[in-house]
N, C-alpha and C positions, 0 to 999 in steps of 0.2 A: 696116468701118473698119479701116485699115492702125495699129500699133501705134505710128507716127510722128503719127497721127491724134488715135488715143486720148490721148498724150503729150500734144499740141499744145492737147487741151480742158483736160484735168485741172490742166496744171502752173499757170499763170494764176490757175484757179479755185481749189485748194488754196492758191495762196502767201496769196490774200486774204485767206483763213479761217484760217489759219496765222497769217497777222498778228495779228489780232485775238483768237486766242487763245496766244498768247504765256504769260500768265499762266494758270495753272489757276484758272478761275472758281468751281469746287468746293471744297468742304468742304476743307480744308488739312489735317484730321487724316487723310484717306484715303489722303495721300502721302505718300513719302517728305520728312525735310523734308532740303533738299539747304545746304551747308556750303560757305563761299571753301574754295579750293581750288587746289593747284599742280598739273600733270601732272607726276609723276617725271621728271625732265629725261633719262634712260634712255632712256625711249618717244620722245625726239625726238631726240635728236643724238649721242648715244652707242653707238647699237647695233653699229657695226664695231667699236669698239674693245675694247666687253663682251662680243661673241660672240669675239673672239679670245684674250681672257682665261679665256673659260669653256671654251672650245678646247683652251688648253694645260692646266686645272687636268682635265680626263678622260682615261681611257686605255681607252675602249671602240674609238673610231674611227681613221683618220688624221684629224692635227690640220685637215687643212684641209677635209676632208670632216665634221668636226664642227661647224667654225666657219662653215660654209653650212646650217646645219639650225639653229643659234642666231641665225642672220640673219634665218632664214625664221621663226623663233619673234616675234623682235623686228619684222618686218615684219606679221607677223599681230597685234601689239597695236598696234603705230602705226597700222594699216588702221582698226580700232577705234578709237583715241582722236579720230583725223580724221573719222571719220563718227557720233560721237556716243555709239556703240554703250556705252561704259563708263559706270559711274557710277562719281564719283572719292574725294568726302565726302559721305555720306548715314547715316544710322541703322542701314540693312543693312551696307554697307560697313564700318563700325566694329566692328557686331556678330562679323561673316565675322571679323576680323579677331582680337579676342578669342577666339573660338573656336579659331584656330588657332595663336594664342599657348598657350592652356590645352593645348591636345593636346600644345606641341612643348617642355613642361615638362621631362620625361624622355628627350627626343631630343636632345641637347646638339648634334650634328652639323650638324644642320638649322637650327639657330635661326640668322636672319639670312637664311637661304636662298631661305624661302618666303614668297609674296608671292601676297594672294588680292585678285581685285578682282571687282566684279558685273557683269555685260553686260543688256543692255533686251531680250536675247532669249527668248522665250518659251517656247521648247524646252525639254521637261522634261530638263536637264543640263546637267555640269560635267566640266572636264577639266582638265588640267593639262601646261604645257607646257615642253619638254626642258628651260628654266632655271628651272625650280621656280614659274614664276607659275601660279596657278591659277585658269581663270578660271569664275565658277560662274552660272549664266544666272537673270534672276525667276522663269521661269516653272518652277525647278526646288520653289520655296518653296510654292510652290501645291499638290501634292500629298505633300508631307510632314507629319507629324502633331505633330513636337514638335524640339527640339534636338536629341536624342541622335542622331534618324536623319537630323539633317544635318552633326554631327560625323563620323557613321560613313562618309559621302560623303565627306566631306574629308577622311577620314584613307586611303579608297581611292587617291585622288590623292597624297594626299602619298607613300605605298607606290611609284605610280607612279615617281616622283623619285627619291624613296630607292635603289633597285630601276635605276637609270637604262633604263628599259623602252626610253623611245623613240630612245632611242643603240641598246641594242642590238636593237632588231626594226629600224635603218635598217640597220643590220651585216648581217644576216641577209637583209634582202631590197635586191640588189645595185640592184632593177631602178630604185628611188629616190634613184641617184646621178644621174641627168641633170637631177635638181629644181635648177631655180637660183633665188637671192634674186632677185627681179626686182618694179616697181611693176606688177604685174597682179593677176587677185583670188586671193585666199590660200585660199580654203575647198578646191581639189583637195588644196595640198597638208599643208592644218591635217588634214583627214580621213587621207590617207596616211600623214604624221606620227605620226599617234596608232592608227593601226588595231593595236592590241595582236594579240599572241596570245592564245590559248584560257589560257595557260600563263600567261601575264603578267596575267592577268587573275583568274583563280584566287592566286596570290602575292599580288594585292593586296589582293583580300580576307581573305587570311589575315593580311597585314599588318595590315589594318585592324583587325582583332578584339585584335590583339596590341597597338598603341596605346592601344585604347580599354581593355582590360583593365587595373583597378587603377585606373583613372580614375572624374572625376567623371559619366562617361559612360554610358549604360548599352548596350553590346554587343549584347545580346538584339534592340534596335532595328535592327539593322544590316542583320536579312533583312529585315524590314518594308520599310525604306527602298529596296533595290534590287528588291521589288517595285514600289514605284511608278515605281522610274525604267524597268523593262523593260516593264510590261503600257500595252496600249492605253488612253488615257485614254474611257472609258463614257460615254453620254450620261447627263447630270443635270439634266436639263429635267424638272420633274414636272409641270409642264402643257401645255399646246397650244398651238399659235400663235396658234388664238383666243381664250384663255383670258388671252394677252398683250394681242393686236391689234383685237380685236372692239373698235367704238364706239357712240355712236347711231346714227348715218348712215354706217358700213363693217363688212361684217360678211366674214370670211375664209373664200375660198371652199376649202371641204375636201375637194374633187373633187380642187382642184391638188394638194395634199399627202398624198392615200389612200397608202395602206400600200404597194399597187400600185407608184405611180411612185416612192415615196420607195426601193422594191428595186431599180427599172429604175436611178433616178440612183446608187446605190452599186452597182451592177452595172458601169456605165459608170465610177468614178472609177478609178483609179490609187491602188492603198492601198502607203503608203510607212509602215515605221516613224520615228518623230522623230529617231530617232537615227542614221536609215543615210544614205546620200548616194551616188547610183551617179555614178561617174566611166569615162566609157567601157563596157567590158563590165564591168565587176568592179566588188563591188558592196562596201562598206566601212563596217564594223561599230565605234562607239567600244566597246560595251560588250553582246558576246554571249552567248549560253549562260545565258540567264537562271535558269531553273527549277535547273539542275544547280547552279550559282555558290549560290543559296540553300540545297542542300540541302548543299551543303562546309559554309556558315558553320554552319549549324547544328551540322552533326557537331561541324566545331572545338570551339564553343561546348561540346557534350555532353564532348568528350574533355577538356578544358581543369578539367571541372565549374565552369564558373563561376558566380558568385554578383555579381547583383544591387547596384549601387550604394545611397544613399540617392535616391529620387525626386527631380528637380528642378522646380522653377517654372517652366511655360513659359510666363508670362505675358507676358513678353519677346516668343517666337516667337511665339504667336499674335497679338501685338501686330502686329509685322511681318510675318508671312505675308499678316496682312489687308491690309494696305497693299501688298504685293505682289501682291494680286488687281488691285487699282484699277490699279496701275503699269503689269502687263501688259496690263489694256483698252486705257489710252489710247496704251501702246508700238505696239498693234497700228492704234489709229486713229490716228495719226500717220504710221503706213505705208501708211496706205490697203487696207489689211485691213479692211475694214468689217462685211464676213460674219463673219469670226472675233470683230471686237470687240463685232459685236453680241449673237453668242452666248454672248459671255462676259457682257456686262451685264445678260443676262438669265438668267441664272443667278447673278451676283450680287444682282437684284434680288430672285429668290427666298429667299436667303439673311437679304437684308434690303432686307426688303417697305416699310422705310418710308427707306431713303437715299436721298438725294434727290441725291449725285455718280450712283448706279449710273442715277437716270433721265435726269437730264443726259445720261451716255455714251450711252444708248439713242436717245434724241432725236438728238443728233449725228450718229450712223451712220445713224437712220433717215435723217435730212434727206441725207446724202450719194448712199446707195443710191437715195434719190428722183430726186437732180439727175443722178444716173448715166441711170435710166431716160427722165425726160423732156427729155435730151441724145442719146439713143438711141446710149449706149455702153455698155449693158447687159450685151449679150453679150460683147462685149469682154471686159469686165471678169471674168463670170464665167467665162467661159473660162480661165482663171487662176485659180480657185478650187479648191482639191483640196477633197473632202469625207473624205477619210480614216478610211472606217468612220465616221462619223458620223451618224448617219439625223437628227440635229440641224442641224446642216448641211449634209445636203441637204433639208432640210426648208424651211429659211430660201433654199436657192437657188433653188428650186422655186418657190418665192412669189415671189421679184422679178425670178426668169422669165419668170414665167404674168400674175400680176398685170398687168392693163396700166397705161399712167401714168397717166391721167387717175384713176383708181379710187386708186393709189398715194399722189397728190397729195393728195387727198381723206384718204385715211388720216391719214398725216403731220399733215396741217394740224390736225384736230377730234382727232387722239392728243396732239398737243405744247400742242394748247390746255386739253384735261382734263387734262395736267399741270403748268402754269403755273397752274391753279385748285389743284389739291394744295398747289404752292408760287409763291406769287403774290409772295414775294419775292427768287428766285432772276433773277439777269439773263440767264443764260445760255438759259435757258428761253423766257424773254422776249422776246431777238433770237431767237430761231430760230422763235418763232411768226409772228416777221414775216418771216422769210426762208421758211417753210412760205408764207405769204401771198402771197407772192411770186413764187412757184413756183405756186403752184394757182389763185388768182383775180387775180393781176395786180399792175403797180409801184402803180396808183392804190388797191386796196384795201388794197396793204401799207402804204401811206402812214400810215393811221390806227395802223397796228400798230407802225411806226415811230415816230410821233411820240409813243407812250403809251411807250413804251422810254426815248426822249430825257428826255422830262418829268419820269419816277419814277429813272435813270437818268444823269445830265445828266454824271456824269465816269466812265461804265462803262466797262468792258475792249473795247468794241463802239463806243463813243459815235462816235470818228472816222469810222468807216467809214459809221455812220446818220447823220451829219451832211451827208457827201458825196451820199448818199440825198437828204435833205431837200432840199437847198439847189436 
């Protein structure tokens, strides 16, 4: 099936589902809770006039060669705010926000400058761009352990700024004067933009430490933190697929997933780090040199002798870290990432064996990757799966490779119905036991599944679209 194919099933079938989940049907404390809200009137209709302002207040570039790189800065957040990508008022957002008010106490220069916002991207990082907006992705909150080592991020970025890196690495490397503002996609040149030096990259972390020194922050955290953001993220699955997927009536065949093919499939993928992005031949690094970059801070740290703040409360961060597990699932199942959101749900469910948003998500994706297989646009689909060092995910691709539909269908249905007996008052669980129904034994025996929805159900997030069912 041609990609104009694949297109032509999916979009129809997601907008449905898309409709009708509109509202998050899950637990409301798992999300962000999100706040009315303006878009900075910047990001839409003033970017000529504030790139030409920002143009003449620097003296890195020629002015008009500066004022094409803050265009291309402003164009790469308007790309974002138009495609959803931003969150504008939520809990993180506010948080980001105080954080980088606190750090820019003693930086008198900056304040007014920098401007942090969050993006629904999953990629572990954040960066910062030539006009001091910084933008910092969820899925950076996900392997951080506390505050201190996500101020120490943000105070890297702000060094960037400070430091005006990305003026002068466009000075240096000539070959990025043919970059022009234009409506095409921004990520060649947000990556070229920002591809630091070895040099610029080291400065910023020594800036970092310099900020956070004397602050309510603690320093020490700073190599932790750019450990997580450099190393591969580890499979943290502590069980099996069976140990997930087994039921009464489906039991997971562990020939398809042996140790064997789960080498052969990571043999086969394309292992990209999250943070690289190859454009043409050359291949472009936000944030290189990882082990060496830790072992500077450190030193700094020794030569500095620094001494340890008082401990702070990160009952806050964990608060929102956790809600930024949930955010990144359903960012990912919104994208039609289903292998990834389902690997992630189930390691949330690991986490917490008794939330009943992390089975929602798992039922959701299972239900999608089912209608994927018995639409027979499977391969398709996975084709477009990187496994990236993952034996977790090629674990999961393997099974809705190998698995045939009929077996699939089967699953799904007797999985999503033992857990609607878990939580027999969740609706979301509820329609999808009749849509698993639906898919595996038919409209007439979904019928009954539907009409048990409707009746317990009569004004759900669902009810329209089961009513068009019925009638």
């Amino acid at each position: 099936m041609s990609d104009n194919m694949y297109s032509k099933f999916l979009k129809p079938v997601i907008l449905v589902f898309l409709l009708v989940n509109l509202a998050k049907a899950q637990n409301k404390t798992d999300f962000f809770v999100e706040k009315p809200f303006q878009v900075p009137s910047y990001l839409l209709n003033n970017a000529e006039k504030l790139a030409k302002n920002l143009a003449k207040d620097q003296d890195v570039l020629d002015e008009k060669e500066a004022e094409e790189m803050y265009k291309n800065s402003f164009y790469i957040l308007k790309e974002r705010v138009n495609t959803g990508e931003l969150y504008f008022s939520n809990e993180l957002t506010d948080y980001l926000t105080k954080i980088v008010d606190d750090l820019l106490l003693n930086e008198g220069s900056l304040k007014g400058k920098i401007r942090v916002f969050l993006t629904r991207n999953p990629q572990v990082n954040a960066f910062c761009l030539p006009d001091g907006t910084i933008l910092v992705n969820v899925g950076l909150l996900n392997v951080l352990e506390n505050e201190s080592q996500l101020a120490g991020i943000l105070c890297h970025e702000i060094t960037h700024y400070k430091k005006q890196h990305a003026l002068n690495q466009r000075k240096k490397n000539k070959d990025l004067k043919d970059q022009k503002y234009s409506n095409t996609s921004s990520e060649g040149v947000l990556f070229k933009m920002l591809s630091y030096s070895r040099e610029n990259e080291f400065e910023s972390d020594a800036g970092a430490v310099n900020i956070l020194n004397g602050g309510k922050y603690n320093a020490a955290e700073y190599p932790n933190a750019l450990k997580f953001l450099m190393e591969e993220q580890k499979d943290t699955l502590k069980g099996s697929l069976s140990d997930f997927f087994n039921t009464d009536v489906f039991t997971v065949d562990t020939a398809i997933v042996s140790k064997k093919n789960v080498k052969k499939e990571l043999n086969k993928s394309v292992s990209r780090s999250k943070s690289l992005l190859k454009l043409g031949d050359v291949e472009y690094e936000t944030h290189p040199d990882g082990e060496k970059r830790i072992l500077a801070v450190k030193e700094i740290l020794t030569s500095i002798e620094y001494k340890e703040p008082a401990k702070l409360d990160n009952t806050e961060f964990a608060n929102l870290k956790r809600k930024a597990e949930f955010e990144t699932v359903e960012n990912a199942y919104l994208e039609g990432e289903y292998i990834t959101a389902l690997l992630l749900s189930l390691k949330l469910k690991e986490k917490n064996p008794t939330s009943e948003t992390a089975e929602v998500m798992i039922v959701k994706n299972l239900f999608w990757l089912s209608r994927l297989k018995e639409n027979g646009v499977m391969n398709d689909f996975l084709g477009k799966v990187e496994v990236n060092k993952s034996a977790d995910m090629a674990r999961l691709k393997l099974f809705f490779d190998k698995t045939k539909a009929p077996d699939l269908g089967k699953f799904l249905f007797t999985y999503t119905k033992k857990q609607l007996e878990r939580f027999p008052e969740n609706e979301s669980i509820a329609f999808y036991v009749a849509a698993a129904a639906e898919l595996h034994l038919g409209k007439d025996a979904a019928l009954v599944f539907y009409k048990k929805y409707n009746t317990k159900f009569p004004s759900g997030d669902y009810s329209v679209y089961i009513k068009n069912k019925i009638d």
